[in-house]
N, C-alpha and C positions, 0 to 999 in steps of 0.2 A: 551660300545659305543652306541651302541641301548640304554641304558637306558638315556646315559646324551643326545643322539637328542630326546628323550619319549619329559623329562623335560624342555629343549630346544624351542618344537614344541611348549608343554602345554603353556610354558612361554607368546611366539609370540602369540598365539591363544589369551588368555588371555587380552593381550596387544590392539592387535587389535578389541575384539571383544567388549573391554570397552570403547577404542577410539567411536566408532562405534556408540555403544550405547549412550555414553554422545550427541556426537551430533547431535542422533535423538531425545532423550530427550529433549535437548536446542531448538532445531528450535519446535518440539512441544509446546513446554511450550510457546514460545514469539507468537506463534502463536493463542494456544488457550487464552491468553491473551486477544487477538482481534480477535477473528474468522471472523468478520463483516471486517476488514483490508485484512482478507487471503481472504474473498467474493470479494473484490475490485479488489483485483489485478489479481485473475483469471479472472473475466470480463473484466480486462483490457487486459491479453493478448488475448482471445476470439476476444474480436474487433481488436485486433489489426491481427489478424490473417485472420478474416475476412470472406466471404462467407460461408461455412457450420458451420464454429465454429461459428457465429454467431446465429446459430439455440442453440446451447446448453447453452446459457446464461440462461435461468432458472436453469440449473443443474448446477449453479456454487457455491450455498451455497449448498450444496449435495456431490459435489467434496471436497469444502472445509472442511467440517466437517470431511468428510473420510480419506482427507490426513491427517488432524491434527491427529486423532485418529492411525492410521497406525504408521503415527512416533512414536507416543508415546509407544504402543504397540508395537514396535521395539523396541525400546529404552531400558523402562521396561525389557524386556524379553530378554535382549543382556546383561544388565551391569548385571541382576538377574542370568545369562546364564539359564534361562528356554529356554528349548528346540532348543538350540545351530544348533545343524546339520537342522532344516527348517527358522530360522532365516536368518542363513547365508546364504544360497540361494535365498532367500523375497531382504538381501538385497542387493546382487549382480543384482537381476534383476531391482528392482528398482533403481540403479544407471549407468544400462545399458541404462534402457531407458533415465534417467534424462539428463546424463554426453552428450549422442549427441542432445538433445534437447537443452541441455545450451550451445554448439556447434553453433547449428545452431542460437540463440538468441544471442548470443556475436557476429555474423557475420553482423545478421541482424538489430539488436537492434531493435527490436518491440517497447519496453517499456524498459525504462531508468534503472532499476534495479528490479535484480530478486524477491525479496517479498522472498528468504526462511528463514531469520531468522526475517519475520518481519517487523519492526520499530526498532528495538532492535538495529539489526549492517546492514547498507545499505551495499551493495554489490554490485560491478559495472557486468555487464555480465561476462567480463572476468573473473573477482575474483570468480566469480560464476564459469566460466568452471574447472578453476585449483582446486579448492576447490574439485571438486565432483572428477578432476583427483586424487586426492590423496584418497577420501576415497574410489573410486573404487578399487584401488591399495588394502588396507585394505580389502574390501569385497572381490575380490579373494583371499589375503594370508588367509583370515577365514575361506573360502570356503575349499580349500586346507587341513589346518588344523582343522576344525571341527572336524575327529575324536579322536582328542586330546584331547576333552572337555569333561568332566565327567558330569551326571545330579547332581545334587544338593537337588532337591525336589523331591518331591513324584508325582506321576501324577496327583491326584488329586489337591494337593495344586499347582501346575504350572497353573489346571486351574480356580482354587478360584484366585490365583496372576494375571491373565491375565484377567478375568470376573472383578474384582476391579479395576483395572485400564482402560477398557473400561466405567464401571459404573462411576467412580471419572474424566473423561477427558468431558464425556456427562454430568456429572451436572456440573463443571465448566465452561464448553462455553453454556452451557444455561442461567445460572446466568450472566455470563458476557454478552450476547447477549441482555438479558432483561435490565439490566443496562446499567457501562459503563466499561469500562478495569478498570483493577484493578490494572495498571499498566500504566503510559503513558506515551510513547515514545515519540508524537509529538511537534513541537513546540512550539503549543496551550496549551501547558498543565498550570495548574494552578499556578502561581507565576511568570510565562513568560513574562517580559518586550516584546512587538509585536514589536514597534518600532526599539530597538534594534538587534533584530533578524532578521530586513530589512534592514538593513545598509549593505552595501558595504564598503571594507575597503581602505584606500587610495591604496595600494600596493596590491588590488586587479586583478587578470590576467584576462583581456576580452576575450571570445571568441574567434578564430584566425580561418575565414573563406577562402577558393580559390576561388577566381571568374574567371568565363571565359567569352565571350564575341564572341556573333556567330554574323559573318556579310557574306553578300549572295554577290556574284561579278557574274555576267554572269550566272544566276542560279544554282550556286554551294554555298552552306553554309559551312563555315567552323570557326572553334573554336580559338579565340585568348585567350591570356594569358594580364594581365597588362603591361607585359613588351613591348609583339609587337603587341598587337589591332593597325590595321591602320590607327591610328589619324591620321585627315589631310587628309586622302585620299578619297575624293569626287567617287573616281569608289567602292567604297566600299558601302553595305547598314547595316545600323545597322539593325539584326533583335531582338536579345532580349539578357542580361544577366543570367548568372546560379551564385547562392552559393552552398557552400560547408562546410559544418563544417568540421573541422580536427581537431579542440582540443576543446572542452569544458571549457570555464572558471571556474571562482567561482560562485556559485550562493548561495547566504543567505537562509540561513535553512526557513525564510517564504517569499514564492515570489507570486505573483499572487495573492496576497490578495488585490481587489479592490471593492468598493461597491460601486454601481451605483441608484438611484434613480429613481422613474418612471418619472420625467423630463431629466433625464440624468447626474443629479448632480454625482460629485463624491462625497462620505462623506467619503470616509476612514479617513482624517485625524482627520476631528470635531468628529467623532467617539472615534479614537484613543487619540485625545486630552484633552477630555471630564475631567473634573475633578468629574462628577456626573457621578453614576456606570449607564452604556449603558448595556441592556442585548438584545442580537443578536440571534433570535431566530433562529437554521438553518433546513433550508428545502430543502436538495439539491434537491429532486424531487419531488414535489408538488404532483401529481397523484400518488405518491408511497407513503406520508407520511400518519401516521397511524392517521384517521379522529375522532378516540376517542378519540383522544387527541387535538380538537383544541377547547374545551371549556377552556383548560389551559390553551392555548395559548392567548385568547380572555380574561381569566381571568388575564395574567400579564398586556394588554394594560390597565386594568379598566376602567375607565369609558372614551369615546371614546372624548364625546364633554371635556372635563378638557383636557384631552389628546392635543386636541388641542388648545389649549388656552396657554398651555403651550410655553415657549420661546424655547424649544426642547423638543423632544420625546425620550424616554429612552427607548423603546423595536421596533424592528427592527426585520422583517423576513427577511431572507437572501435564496434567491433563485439560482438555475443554470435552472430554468426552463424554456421555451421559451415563446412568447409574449401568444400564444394561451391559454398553459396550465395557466396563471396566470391570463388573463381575466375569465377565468373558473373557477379558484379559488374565485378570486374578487367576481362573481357572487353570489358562492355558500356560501362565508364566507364574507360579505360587510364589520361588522366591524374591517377585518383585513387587507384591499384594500389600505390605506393609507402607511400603513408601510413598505409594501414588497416591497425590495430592489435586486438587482443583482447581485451575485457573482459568480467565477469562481465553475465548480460543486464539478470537482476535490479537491479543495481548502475546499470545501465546505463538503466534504468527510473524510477531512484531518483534520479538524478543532471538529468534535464529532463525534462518532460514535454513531448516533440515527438519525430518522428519525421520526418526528423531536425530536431534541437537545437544550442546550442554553447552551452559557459562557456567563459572565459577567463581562464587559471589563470597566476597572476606570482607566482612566490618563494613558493608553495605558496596561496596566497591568491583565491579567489575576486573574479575584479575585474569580471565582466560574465555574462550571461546572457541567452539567447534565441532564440526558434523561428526557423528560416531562414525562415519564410512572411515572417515580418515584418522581414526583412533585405534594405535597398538592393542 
């Protein structure tokens, strides 16, 4: 009896402990993908959180690197079972913490989805808390039965297996960091009809808001609904309207793509429409983008006076930076003062991962993409 629960235990252990591993594996891997994507979204909940977390935005590529590496180093050492009985506990604690964190983020909704696999598979908060309720469940029955798990390697080789895979996770998100993913998730990616991925479908769901509606009588404010706000009733004062979102529509995999001009034009479309390849150079942060590289920049306009002579302009900087930082730019770069245009930063985030970046956009279509580092 004791032997078939031994086998039994081993079986579950097993079971779990590879569940476990595959999916720290996978959220590693999509992640170190894009480390510069995992940099984004921890800044984003930082802001979003606000006051002291706001101080730790420098330590947000620093976190990111460490969490990518930790997964994966989970992961490795869970499906490999190196050293089972400290795993198990690494990751019960880490889904302690995670599981009421993602709790309290599906309540609050900071930021529209969690970032942990990525670009790869978006994840709504919620899908995000049940997620982690299930592998928490798995990280105690491992816990539990850890000592059911036999070693496999020798000590030494667990930590040549564990030392290689810390070395193989830091040269791939370096290379990727230097370049650009090796993998891309986004909508931008190369072959990507834009226009089409901005479409709204007819049988598309809007948004579905609650309004309420405060009016003061005698100095007391109080809250109507559409049904019984006191139209008509003059002893009534309107003071103000509130929304409410309650259900999320559909929204097209690219939204907030608009490029504005330093007159105010909009060009998304003559952009988008363009039959002549337009290359978009992006700079979501002008004071952040890397200034070794705006001879390459200055090298795609060519030559400045042809440039304008021209019936259009075929390279375009694409900014989220505010009026200040771009006079300053203008200043400091004159021959690149004409071209810089407006876009959302986010968007402009989402679109390359480089700082700066370019795709090159013909008859709405994604025809090329790539970090100026690695441009002749």
């Amino acid at each position: 009896m004791d032997s078939r629960f031994g086998n039994r235990a081993s079986i579950l252990a097993g079971i779990s402990r590879t569940l476990l591993g595959l999916v720290f594996i996978f959220s590693g891997v999509v992640k170190a993908i894009d480390p510069l994507g995992t940099v984004y979204k921890i800044e984003d909940y930082l802001k979003a959180f606000g006051g002291f977390f706001t101080e730790l935005l420098p330590m947000a590529e620093v976190a990111a690197w460490g969490l990518i590496i930790l997964e994966l180093l989970l992961g490795v050492c869970m499906v490999l079972n190196i050293r089972t009985q400290w795993t198990s506990w690494i990751s019960l604690i880490f889904y302690l913490v995670m599981t009421p964190l993602t709790l309290y983020i599906a309540l609050t909704n900071p930021v529209s989805d969690c970032g942990c696999f990525g670009d790869a598979i978006v994840l709504t908060n919620w899908q995000t808390f049940w997620k982690n309720v299930v592998l928490i469940l798995l990280a105690i029955l491992l816990v539990a039965l850890r000592k059911h798990t036999r070693q496999l390697w020798s000590n030494w080789m667990e930590v040549v297996l564990a030392t290689l895979t810390i070395i193989a996770a830091i040269a791939f998100m370096t290379w990727t960091r230097l370049h650009l993913p090796v993998k891309d998730f986004r909508p931008y990616k190369i072959g990507n009809h834009l226009p089409t991925l901005m479409e709204y479908p007819e049988d598309a769901e809007p948004d579905v808001y609650e309004y309420s509606f405060v009016y003061e009588k005698d100095g007391v404010e109080q809250t109507f609904t559409l049904d019984n706000y006191p139209k008509g009733d003059s002893t009534w004062t309107f003071v103000r309207s509130n929304s409410k979102l309650i259900k999320k529509g559909y929204e097209p995999p690219i939204h907030d793509f608009e490029i504005i001009n330093a007159e105010g034009e909009d060009l998304t479309w003559d952009i988008l429409e363009s039959e002549e390849p337009i290359t978009l150079v992006v700079m979501y942060d002008l004071a952040k983008a890397d200034k070794k590289q705006m001879a390459k920049v200055e090298a795609l306009l060519g030559d400045e006076a042809m440039r304008q002579e021209g019936d259009e302009a075929g390279v375009y900087i694409l900014t989220g930076s505010g009026t200040d930082e771009i006079i300053n730019f203008s200043l400091e770069y004159p021959a690149l003062s004409d071209c810089i245009c407006t876009c959302d930063p986010v968007t402009l985030k989402t679109i390359v991962r480089a700082n700066p970046g370019a795709i090159v956009v013909q008859s709405g279509t994604v025809i090329d993409k790539y970090n100026l580092r690695n441009r002749d």
